[in-house]
N, C-alpha and C positions, 0 to 999 in steps of 0.2 A: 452271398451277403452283399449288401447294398455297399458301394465305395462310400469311406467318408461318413459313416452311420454315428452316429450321437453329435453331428458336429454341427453345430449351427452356421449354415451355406450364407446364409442373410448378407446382403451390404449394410454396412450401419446407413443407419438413416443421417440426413441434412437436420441439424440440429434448429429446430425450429421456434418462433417467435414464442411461443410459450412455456417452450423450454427452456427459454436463456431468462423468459422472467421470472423462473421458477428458482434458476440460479444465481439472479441478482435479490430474488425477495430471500433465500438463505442467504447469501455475501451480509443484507442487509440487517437480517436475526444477527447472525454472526458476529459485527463489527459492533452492534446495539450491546450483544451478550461483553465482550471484549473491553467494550470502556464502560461500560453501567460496572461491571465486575471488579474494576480497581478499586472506583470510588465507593462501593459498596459489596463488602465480599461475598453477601449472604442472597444476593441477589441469583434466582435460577433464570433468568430466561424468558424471552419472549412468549406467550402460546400461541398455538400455530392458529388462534381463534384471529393475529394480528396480520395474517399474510394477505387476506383479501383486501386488508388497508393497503398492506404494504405494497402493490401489485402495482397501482397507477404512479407511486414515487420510482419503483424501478422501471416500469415506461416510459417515464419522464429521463429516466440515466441511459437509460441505452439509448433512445431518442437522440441525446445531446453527447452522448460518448463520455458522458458520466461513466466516475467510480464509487460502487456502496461506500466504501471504506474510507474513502478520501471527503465525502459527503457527512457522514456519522463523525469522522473525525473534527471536521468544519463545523457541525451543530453543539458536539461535546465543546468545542475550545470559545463557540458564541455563547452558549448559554450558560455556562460554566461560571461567568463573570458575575451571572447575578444568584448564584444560588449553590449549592452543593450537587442538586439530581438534576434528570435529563430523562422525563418521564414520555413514552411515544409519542402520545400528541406532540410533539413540540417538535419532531422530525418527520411528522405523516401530514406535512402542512405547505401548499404550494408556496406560500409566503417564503419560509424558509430555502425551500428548493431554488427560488428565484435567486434569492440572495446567494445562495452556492452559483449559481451558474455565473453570476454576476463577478464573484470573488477569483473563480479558475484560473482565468488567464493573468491575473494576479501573482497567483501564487506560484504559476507556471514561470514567471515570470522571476521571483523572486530566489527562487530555486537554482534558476539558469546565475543570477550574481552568485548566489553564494557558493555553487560549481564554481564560476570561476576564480571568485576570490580565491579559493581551496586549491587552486591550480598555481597560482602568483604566488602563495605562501611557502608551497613543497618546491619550486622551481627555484622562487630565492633561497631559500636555505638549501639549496643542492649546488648552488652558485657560490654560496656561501662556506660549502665544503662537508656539508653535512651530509650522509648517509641516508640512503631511502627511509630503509629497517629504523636506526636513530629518529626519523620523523615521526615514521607512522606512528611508535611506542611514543613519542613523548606526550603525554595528553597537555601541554601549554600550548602544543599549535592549535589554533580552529579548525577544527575538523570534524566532520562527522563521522558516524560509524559505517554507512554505506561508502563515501570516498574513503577512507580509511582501506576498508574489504578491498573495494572496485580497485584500486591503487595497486594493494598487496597483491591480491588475484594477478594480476594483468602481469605483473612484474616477476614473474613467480615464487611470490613468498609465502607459500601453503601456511605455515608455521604463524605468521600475522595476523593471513584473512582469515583463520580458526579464531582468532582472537574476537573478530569485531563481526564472523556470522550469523548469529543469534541475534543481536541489536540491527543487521541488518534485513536481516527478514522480518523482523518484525516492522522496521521502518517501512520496506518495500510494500508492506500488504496495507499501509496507511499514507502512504506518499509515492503512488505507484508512479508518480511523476520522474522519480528517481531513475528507475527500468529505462526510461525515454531517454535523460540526460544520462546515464554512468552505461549504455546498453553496450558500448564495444567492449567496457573494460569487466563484465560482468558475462561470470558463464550461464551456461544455457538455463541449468537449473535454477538458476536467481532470477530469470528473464518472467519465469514461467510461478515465484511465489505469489 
């Protein structure tokens, strides 16, 4: 009998340029189904009749080291201002896409202050005499729920970061910005939502 018989010998293949568009035009579905879905419950879904549009925006994201979800997020919070819906044309549009690439380092940017402020807050109040644990619960400090996590994680307070998990990953798969700044204090598994 053949050694090794039912067992697929194969090396996986190098994940290739069509493949990773394959995975940003779903990110893309995804992140479209995820916020159309709040503000309208009834809403099912993209058809996959939209993925051939949606191809040339995800080339344009891997191209610039774009993220779907950080992009859908930035079109839902632009156009959101003048109306209730956020119907595909309005994100399968180079115009817009411009305006995201244009906003990133912006927002990169804006991310990295309020890390730090978030760092100046918990370090005074620990000067001040106050407790980790005592911080992270009090919701008067500014904080968000990924620093909150990244904090408790790091520090070993399993019993916290259970607390602010769930709002974290949900932040992280829309502000994957996050991963980059909180990534020492964030385990593997959060690197990787």
């Amino acid at each position: 009998m053949e050694r090794n018989a039912g067992v697929n010998n194969e090396l996986p293949r190098a994940m290739t340029r069509d493949d990773k568009v394959a995975i940003y035009v779903e990110a893309l579905r995804d992140a479209y189904y995820r916020l159309r879905k709040r503000i309208d419950p009834r809403f099912m879904g993209l058809s996959v009749s939209y993925n051939e549009r949606l191809e040339p925006i995800a080339e344009a994201l891997i191209d610039h080291n774009g993220d779907p979800y950080s992009y859908l997020l930035f079109v839902f919070d632009r156009l959101l201002e003048y109306g209730d819906a956020v119907y595909p044309n309005m994100f399968i549009s180079q115009k817009m896409l411009n305006r995201f690439f244009e906003w990133r380092p912006v927002r990169i940017e804006q991310l990295r202050r309020i890390v730090h402020t978030q760092e100046v807050l918990v370090k005074a109040a620990l000067r001040d005499g106050l407790g980790l644990p005592e911080i992270l619960l009090d919701m008067n400090f500014q904080m968000g729920a990924p620093f909150r996590y990244a904090l408790a994680y790091s520090n070993g307070l399993p019993e916290i970061a259970e607390r602010f998990r769930e709002e974290t990953e949900r932040m992280l798969i829309f502000e994957p910005y996050y991963k980059e700044l909180l990534g020492n204090w964030l385990p593997e598994r959060m690197k990787n939502v």
